[in-house]
Each structure stands twice: as structure tokens, then as C-alpha cells.
Steps between C-alpha positions, in 0.01 A plus 500: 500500500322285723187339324212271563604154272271439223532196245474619086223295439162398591413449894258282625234706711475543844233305507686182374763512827605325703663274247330181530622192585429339122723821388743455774560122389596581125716727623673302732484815734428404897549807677745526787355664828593803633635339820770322271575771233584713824739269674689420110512894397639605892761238407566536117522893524811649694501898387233732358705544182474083377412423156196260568299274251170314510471302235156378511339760733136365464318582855770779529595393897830457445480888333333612791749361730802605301358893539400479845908370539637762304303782715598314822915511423431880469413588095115572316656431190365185320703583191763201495156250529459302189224233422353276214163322410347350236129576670330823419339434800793539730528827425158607536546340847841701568286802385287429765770493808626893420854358524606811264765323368635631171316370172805456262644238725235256460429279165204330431667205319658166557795507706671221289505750215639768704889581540673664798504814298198627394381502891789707643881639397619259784417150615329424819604476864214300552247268320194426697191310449312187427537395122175336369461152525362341175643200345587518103223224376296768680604841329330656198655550201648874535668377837657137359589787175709716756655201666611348138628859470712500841598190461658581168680815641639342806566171244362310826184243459322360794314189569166597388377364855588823615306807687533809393668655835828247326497733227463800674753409780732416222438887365491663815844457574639685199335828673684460793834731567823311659393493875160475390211351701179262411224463731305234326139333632531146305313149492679217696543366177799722412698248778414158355382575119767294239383801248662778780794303553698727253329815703603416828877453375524826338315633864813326705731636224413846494414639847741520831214399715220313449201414709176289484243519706167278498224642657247245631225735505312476189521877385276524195206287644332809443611506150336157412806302540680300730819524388783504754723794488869493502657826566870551259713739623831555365771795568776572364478483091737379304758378693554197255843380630389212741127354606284722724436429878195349527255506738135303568249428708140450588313814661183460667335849433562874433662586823733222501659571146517899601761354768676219273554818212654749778707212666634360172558866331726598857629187516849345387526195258658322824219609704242396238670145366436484133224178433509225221403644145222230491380513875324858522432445847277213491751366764726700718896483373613237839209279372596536130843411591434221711288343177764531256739326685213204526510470136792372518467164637558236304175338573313825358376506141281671275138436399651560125786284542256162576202606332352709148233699627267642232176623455108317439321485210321739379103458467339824335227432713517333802167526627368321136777238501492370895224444677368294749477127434079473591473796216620355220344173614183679463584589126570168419856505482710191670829423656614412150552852418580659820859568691506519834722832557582721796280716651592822657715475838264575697339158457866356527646565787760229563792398388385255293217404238366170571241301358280561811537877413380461138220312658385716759522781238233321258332449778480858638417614106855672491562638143793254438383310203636628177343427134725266355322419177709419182510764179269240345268410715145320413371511842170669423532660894881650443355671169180626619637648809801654272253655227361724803790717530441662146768529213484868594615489847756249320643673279496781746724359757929524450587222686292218241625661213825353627421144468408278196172436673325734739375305805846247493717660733637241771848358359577195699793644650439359857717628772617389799409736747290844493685787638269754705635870406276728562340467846514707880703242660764421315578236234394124461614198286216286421570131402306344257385165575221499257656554217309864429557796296498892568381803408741808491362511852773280629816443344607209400832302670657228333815369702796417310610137432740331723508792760473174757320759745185438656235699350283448854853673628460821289141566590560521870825658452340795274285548838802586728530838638821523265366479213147660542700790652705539148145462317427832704841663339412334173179547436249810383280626782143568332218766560281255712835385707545179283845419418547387162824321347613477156599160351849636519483585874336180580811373340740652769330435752791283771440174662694340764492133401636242796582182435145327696396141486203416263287404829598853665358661183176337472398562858582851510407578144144346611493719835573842308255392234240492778574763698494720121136313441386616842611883419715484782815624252736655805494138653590357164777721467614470813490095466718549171783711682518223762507246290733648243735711710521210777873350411618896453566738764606774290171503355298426835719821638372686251112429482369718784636820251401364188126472655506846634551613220260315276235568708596826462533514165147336450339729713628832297413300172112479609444757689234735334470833698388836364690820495344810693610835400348634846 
């Protein structure tokens, strides 16, 4: 019989939906608009009769759009439609559309702690959907209980930097029949994230036919959020003998990914060449191609291999501990017990920290002067400005606990250079000529001895179109646009390193260092190709498509445009 859906416990009131923002947040749930549950369920669902699953239904659009699919390939039945949710109130709100699916094939519990079985006799054709996206240090206790649960059954433990949609992408495949299909709305992250790594392996393993699309349009702006979407598909289940054919690339909005899924689902694997497992489209496959056979120059080498690159220090409370010089002059407290250390990049703009910088930022009443007061301390000043933070608020706060005494935190580990990694334009090596320190803001770059490479060399080469471009392919796109790389990204990051004179490097280190100062960072990037690329005309060749493309690139990455379901 064909019933309304109804949860076995207590329902929120009408009166409480929508489901708030706050609500939708601990839930991880951002729900996917109609426009995009259409064009997914159209492709997902090939015959009236498919087994289909939603395992986190939540705003019930992908439901709606897996019905309206059904009745359009020539069947009213909605009986081989299964779903899951751990929210009371997604059923209320399923209620609410008059799907009329059938109640017993819906469970009001945690997918995790759900096995193929006790939805239907046989697994799915197709899993659909957008798994919620909640880190673990952000679950309750009842979800991190049915993760310690899965992980035990499945004898599989991830890093516990992981989302939740890991665990349920993880699950989702052991619905899925031989042939199967997944039609999958994830974060960006699921590319670049070290904690998916083993994820997207078991992805190229197990399907025929894999694509990934980004979509630039920010789809669940609406939902609070702006998250990128990448769009998973993958046909063919189960065909474990060799890697899938893999497909990616960057779609501008709704209408162009309706025509990348019909010409990649008609299309042959020659048609359609397979791309690099760790491109996804950021760059086409001829540019891709062209890159990797850059690398191997001789005269190209790794951030990692020259330099450690680790994070700042840590403060607890950066705002207490770094103010502006004039401000703690006016509590009494001298340059005896202050550390000049560097302020945010926005004040920093260079390629270099000079003396005149640390001058014009006292000057300017920059926060860039850090308490650097001894556990001891007598100075009457240091101790009465201390006392007015309060041994609550001390005791309160993680980070002190970690150190034999609270307001000590700078450790004399002085770098070399500041590395820039999270930023709109693309990464910067900062060389420290004043002997500073860092927050976790920067990281912190300490060359390796003997490398007998000019470290004036490395910061202009790091601002070549070649290696910003690999930054793009390296890096994590965030909400705002900002691209943000991880200490072990910054470490991969190639540099072509020519043999110049000392006297070549100064003068065009010091023309790229202005032209960053005066904002003007295309000229400074162009200035570093020239002068980096000028003895090699296999790189030169190459330039004009390596800039196309990053320009590209930059402009999908930070482009913010909303969705319309009109």
C-alpha cells in the first residue's frame, strides 16, 4: 500500500519549519536545489523499475525528483524508492510534499547503522543525494558512537579530520548492485582532502566510469554556505578489474553541466579522454600534459626538496598577545619585552621583510609587536597588564594549558622566509630580513643547509605562471574564493631554478618586489616568467597556455554567483 511517510517518534511542529539554519549546521544538511536534483535523478535513473536510495533525504528534493522520474519513464509506482534520516524533521517535511511514497521503506535512523538489507531484498541501482557535511570534532556523541560502531564492522578507521559524507560515501557503496550507479553532490574537498585519499581510490577501483564535475555556481548560497559543489558520478559498479575512466572539469552553471552529463554518458572513453586522477579538471588534459612533462627538467625542484615548511606559533589569543607598538607603550611596557613579529599579509605585500617595513608598521600602529616577557618577569607593567586577563579566562583557554607558562608562547625558532598560503592570488615566499617570527598565520620556511641556491631565486621563481598554476591544482579552493594550501602542498609546489648571476637576481628580485608592493601582481608575474623562462624555449613555448589557464582557473575559484531555480 501506498502511504504518507511518518517517523516513530516525536515531530517537531509545523510551526518550527523550515529547518533553520542553526539546525541545518549541526546537521551538516545544505539542501540541494531542485534545478540540480532534476538534472542528477534524469541521469542516475534509466527504467521505472530501479531500486533507488537516498540516504540522507533531509529537504526531500532529490525524493521529489526521483518520483517525478519514475512517472515520466511510464510507471506511478514509487515502491522500489528507499530513503534514510536521522531528523524527525525530514519526515514531517516529506509529509508535507504528498509524495505517497510507501512508509516501510523509510527509517528514521542513522544510515551508518543501517545494512543493505533491512531497506530492500535487493541492492540499489542507484544511490543519490548529498551526504551531510559535518566534521567528527563536530559530531555529538550518538553520531561519533555509530561511527566507532562502523568503523569496527568495516574494521576501517579514518583520520578523524574527516566529514561525515567520507563515512557515508564509504557505506553507500555497499548498497549498490554490480552495474550500479551514484549520483553524489560533494564538497571540493573530496578532490584534494589527504583524509579522502583512501575514498577516491576505492571510487577509481570500483566503478567503469567515473566523472567529476565542479560547478562554479555556488548552489547552497541559499542554504547559508558557500561551499562549492562537485558533482560524482560514477556508472558501472563493480567492475574492479582495472581503474575507472575518469573524467573532470569545471562547469560554469546548471545548463552547462546538463550538456557535459548527456555528452559524457553517449560518449566513448576515446571520445571523452580519461583525465589525471589528481587534476579534476582544474586544467584541461593537453595543458595537464604539457606540465608534467615540465617537471621534468633538470633545473625543476620542489619547494620540499630545498626547504621544511611548517606552521607558526600558536598564541591562544592573538589580539591580547600582539598589538600595536604605541599601545603597549601606553601601558608602560618597553622594547625590552617586546618581539617584533609579522603582521597579517595584507600589511606585507612584498617579497621581502625589511627593516623599513617593520618601521613603517610601528609607525602606522600595525599590530606586529608581540609580548615577549620572560616566565619571571618583575616588570611591574608586564604583570599588571597580565593580571587583567583573569585566572578564569586562563584556565579556560586549551591552548595555555599547553605550555609551562600561559602568556610564553614564541619559541625562537626564526625562519627564513614566510610562506603566504592562503590568499586570492596565489602563493608568496616572504624573506625575512628582520629576523621575525610568525603566527600560524604564515608558515614558517627554513631552507636547507648547503642547497647553494639563491633564496632571492626561489621567491621570484614561486611567482612564475608554472608554479602558481600547480598551486591552483594543489591547493583547496575556499567558500570566499581564497585558495588555501597545506604545509604539505606548499611542499610540492615546482620551481624552475636557472643558473642566473648574483647581479641578475638582485635587480629583478627588487623589480618584482615592487611591482608586488604596488599591487600590480600580473606585472610581477609576468616579470618572473621573463626573467626565469628567458634561457628556455620549451618553457617560453609553453607560457601563453599555462596563463590561460590560470587565469582561468582563478576566475572559477572566486567567482561567487547564486543559483536561481527560475
Amino acid at each position: 500500500m501506498t502511504l504518507a511517510v511518518h517517523a516513530q517518534r516525536s515531530i517537531p511542529s509545523a510551526e518550527e519549519r523550515p529547518v533553520s539554519l542553526a539546525r541545518k549546521r549541526e546537521l551538516g544538511a545544505f539542501y540541494t536545489p531542485p534545478s540540480v536534483t532534476k538534472i542528477l535523478c534524469d541521469w542516475a535513473i534509466r527504467t521505472p523499475s530501479d531500486v533507488l536510495l537516498e540516504p540522507s533525504f533531509g529537504g526531500c528534493n532529490f525524493l521529489e525528483a526521483s518520483v517525478r522520474r519514475v512517472q515520466e519513464l511510464g510507471s506511478d509506482s514509487t515502491e522500489t524508492i528507499y530513503g534514510c534520516d536521522i531528523d524527525p524533521a525530514a519526515f514531517e517535511m516529506l509529509n508535507d510534499r504528498k509524495l505517497k511514497l510507501h512508509a516501510e521503506n523509510f527509517k528514521l535512523k542513522n544510515f551508518l547503522l543501517i545494512d543493505s538489507n533491512e531497506l530492500s531484498a535487493e541492492k540499489a541501482d542507484a544511490v543519490i543525494g548529498n551526504p551531510p557535511y559535518v566534521r567528527y570534532s563536530k559530531l555529538d556523541e550518538a553520531q561519533r558512537a555509530a561511527i566507532h560502531i562502523w568503523e569496527q564492522k568495516y574494521n576501517l578507521k579514518l583520520n578523524r579530520r574527516a566529514s561525515l559524507w567520507t563515512y557515508f560515501s564509504y557505506h553507500a557503496l555497499h548498497f549498490l548492485k554490480n552495474g550500479g550507479r551514484i549520483a553524489w553532490v560533494l564538497p571540493v574537498s573530496f578532490m584534494t582532502a589527504q583524509y579522502a585519499a583512501g575514498l577516491r581510490e576505492l571510487f577509481f577501483k570500483s566503478f567503469k566510469k567515473l566523472a567529476f564535475f565542479t560547478l562554479t555556481e555556488r548552489i547552497f548560497l541559499l542554504e547559508g554556505t558557500e561551499e562549492r559543489a562537485l558533482i560524482v558520478l560514477g556508472d558501472g559498479f563493480g567492475y574492479n578489474s582495472q581503474d575507472a575512466h575518469i573524467t573532470s572539469s569545471y562547469v560554469d552553471n546548471l545548463s552547462e553541466l546538463y550538456i557535459e552529463i548527456e555528452k559524457w554518458t553517449v560518449s566513448s572513453n576515446e571520445d571523452y579522454p580519461s583525465n589525471s586522477k589528481s587534476n579534476f579538471g582544474i586544467v584541461s588534459a593537453i595543458v595537464e600534459s604539457s606540465i608534467s612533462r615540465l617537471k621534468l627538467d633538470p633545473l625543476v625542484k620542489e619547494l620540499g626538496e630545498l626547504s621544511d615548511v611548517g606552521i607558526g606559533v600558536v598564541t591562544g589569543d592573538a589580539k591580547f598577545f600582539i598589538r600595536p607598538h604605541a599601545h603597549w607603550r601606553a601601558d608602560g611596557i618597553g622594547n625590552s619585552h617586546l618581539t617584533y613579529i609579522l603582521p597579517k599579509s595584507r600589511f606585507v605585500t612584498g617579497l621581502e621583510v625589511s627593516t623599513s617595513d617593520r618601521e613603517r608598521h610601528k609607525e602606522m600602529d600595525v599590530p606586529c609587536f608581540a609580548l615577549d616577557a620572560p616566565s619571571n618577569t618583575k616588570s611591574e607593567p608586564v604583570l599588571k597588564y597580565l593580571s587583567g586577563y583573569g585566572n578564569s579566562n586562563i584556565k579556560a583557554n586549551a591552548t595555555f594549558a599547553k605550555r609551562g607558562c600561559w602568556f610564553r608562547f614564541l619559541d625562537g625558532r626564526i625562519p627564513d622566509a614566510f610562506f603566504v598560503f592562503m590568499t586570492h592570488n596565489g602563493p608568496r615566499v616572504i624573506l625575512n630580513s628582520v629576523h621575525a617570527n610568525t603566527t600560524n598565520g604564515f608558515y614558517r620556511v627554513n631552507f636547507k643547509p648547503n642547497i647553494n641556491i639563491s633564496f632571492r631565486l626561489i621567491a621570484i621563481s614561486l611567482q612564475t605562471t608554472f608554479t602558481q598554476l600547480e598551486a591552483e591544482k594543489l591547493g583547496r579552493p575556499r567558500g570566499s574564493g581564497a585558495l588555501k594550501l597545506e604545509p604539505c602542498d606548499a611542499k610540492l609546489l615546482p620551481l624552475y631554478l636557472p643558473h642566473k648571476t648574483e647581479v641578475e637576481i638582485e635587480h629583478a628580485f627588487s623589480i618584482i618586489d615592487r611591482h608586488m608592493r604596488e599591487g600590480n601582481e600580473e606585472h610581477a608575474r609576468t616579470a618572473a616568467d621573463q626573467f626565469i623562462f628567458s634561457g628556455s624555449s620549451v618553457f617560453r613555448k609553453e607560457i601563453p597556455h599555462l596563463t590561460q589557464s590560470l587565469m582561468i582557473a582563478r576566475k572559477r575559484r572566486i567567482r561567487n554567483k547564486e543559483v536561481s531555480d527560475d
